[in-house]
C-alpha positions in Angstrom: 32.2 -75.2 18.4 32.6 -73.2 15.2 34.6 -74.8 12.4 37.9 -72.9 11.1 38.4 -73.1 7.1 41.8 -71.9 5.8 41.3 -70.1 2.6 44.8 -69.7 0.6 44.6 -66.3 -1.1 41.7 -65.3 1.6 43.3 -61.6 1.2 42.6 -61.4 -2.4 39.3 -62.4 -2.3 38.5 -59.8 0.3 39.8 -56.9 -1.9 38.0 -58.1 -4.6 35.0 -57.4 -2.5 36.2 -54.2 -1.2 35.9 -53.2 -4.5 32.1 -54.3 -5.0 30.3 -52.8 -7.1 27.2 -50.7 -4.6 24.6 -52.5 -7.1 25.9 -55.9 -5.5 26.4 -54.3 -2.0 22.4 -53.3 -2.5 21.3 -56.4 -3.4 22.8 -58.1 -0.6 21.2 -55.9 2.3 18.3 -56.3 0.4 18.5 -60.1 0.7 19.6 -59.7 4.2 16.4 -57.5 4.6 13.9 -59.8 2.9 15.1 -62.4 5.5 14.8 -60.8 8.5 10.9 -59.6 7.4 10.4 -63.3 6.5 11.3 -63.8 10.4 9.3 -61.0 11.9 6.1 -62.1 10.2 6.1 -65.3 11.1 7.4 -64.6 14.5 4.5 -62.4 15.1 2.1 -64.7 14.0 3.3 -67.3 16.3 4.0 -65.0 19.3 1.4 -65.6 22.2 -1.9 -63.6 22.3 -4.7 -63.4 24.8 -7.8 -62.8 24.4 -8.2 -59.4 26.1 -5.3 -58.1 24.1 -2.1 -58.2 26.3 -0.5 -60.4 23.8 -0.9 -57.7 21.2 1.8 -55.5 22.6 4.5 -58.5 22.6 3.4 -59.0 19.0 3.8 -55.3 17.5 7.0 -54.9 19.6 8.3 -57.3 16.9 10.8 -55.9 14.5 14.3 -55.3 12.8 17.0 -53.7 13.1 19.1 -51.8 10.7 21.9 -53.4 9.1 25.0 -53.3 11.3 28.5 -54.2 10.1 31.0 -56.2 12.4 34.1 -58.0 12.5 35.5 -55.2 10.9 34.1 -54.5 7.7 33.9 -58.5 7.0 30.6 -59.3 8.0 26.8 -57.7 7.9 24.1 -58.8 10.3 20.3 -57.7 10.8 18.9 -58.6 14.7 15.2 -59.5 15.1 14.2 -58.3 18.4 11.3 -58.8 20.7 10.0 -56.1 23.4 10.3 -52.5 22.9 10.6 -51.9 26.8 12.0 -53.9 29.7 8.7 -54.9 30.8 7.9 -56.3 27.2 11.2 -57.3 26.7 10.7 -59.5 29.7 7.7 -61.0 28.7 8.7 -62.1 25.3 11.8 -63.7 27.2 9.0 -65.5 29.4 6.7 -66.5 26.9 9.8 -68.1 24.8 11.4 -69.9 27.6 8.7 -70.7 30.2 9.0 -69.6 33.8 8.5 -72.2 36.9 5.7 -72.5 39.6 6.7 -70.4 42.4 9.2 -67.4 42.6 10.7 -65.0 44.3 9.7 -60.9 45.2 13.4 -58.3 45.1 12.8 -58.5 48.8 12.7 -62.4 49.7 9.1 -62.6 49.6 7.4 -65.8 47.9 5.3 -65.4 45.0 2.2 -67.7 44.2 2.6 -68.2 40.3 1.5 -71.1 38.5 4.2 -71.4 36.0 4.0 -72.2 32.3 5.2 -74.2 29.7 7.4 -72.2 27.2 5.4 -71.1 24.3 8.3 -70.4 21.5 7.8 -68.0 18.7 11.2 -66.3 17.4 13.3 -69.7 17.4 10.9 -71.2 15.2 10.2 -68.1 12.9 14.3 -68.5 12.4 14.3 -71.8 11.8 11.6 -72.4 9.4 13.1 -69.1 7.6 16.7 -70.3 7.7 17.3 -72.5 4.5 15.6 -69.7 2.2 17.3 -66.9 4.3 20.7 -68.5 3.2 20.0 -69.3 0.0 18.9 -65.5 -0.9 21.8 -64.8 0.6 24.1 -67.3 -1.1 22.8 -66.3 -4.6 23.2 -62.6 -3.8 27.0 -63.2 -3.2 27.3 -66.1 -5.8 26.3 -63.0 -8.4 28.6 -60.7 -7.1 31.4 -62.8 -7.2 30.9 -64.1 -10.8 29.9 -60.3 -11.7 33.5 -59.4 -10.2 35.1 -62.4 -11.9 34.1 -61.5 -15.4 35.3 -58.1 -15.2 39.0 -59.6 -14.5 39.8 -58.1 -11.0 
């Protein structure tokens, strides 16, 4: 359940930051961007591997994407993503999650497959990144704001 804050004066503040200076703007994406390498380095180095090199597909179809700006103009997010093709795609999902003994073929066939136990990679690469992620973030904005302040707008 998300929690709703009410902000008296909520529209001032947001054209104070329409008005952003780009040199703020910058150094937010590039907070934003620091973060989301932080989270594909350490998701690679925690995504599975084998030994004769399957795993090293899953792991360089690891990356970011660019910044992309939602919620109409109010918010800016970067997506790590995992699987540069839908059979890559599906294996990161596997790896992440696990899959159960057994299965079944498109055409109602069984399938003899062990199963595994998840093996998680992105999840923790976010969440060991998270508090510094924020933080960068935080400050980025902190400056801005105070920047803007100062300046009497």
């Amino acid at each position: 359940m998300a929690r709703v804050k009410h902000i008296d004066g909520i529209e001032n503040v947001r054209r104070v930051f329409r008005r952003l200076p780009e040199k703020y703007l910058i150094d937010i994406t590039h907070a934003l961007n620091i973060g989301a390498d932080q989270v594909v380095k350490k998701a690679k180095s925690l995504a599975p591997y084998d030994a004769d090199g399957n795993g090293e597909h899953l792991r360089n179809s690891i990356e970011k994407t660019d910044i992309r700006i939602i919620r109409g103009g109010t918010s800016a997010v970067i997506y790590v993503t995992a699987g540069d093709s839908k059979e890559t795609a599906n294996a990161a999902w596997r790896s992440e999650y696990g899959r159960k003994a057994g299965g079944k073929t498109k055409k109602g066939g069984k399938v003899n497959h062990p199963g595994h136990s998840p093996q998680e990679f992105m999840f923790p690469a976010y969440w060991s990144s998270r508090t510094s992620i924020r933080g960068r973030v935080k400050r980025a904005i902190k400056a801005a704001g105070k920047a803007m302040a100062s300046r009497g707008r």
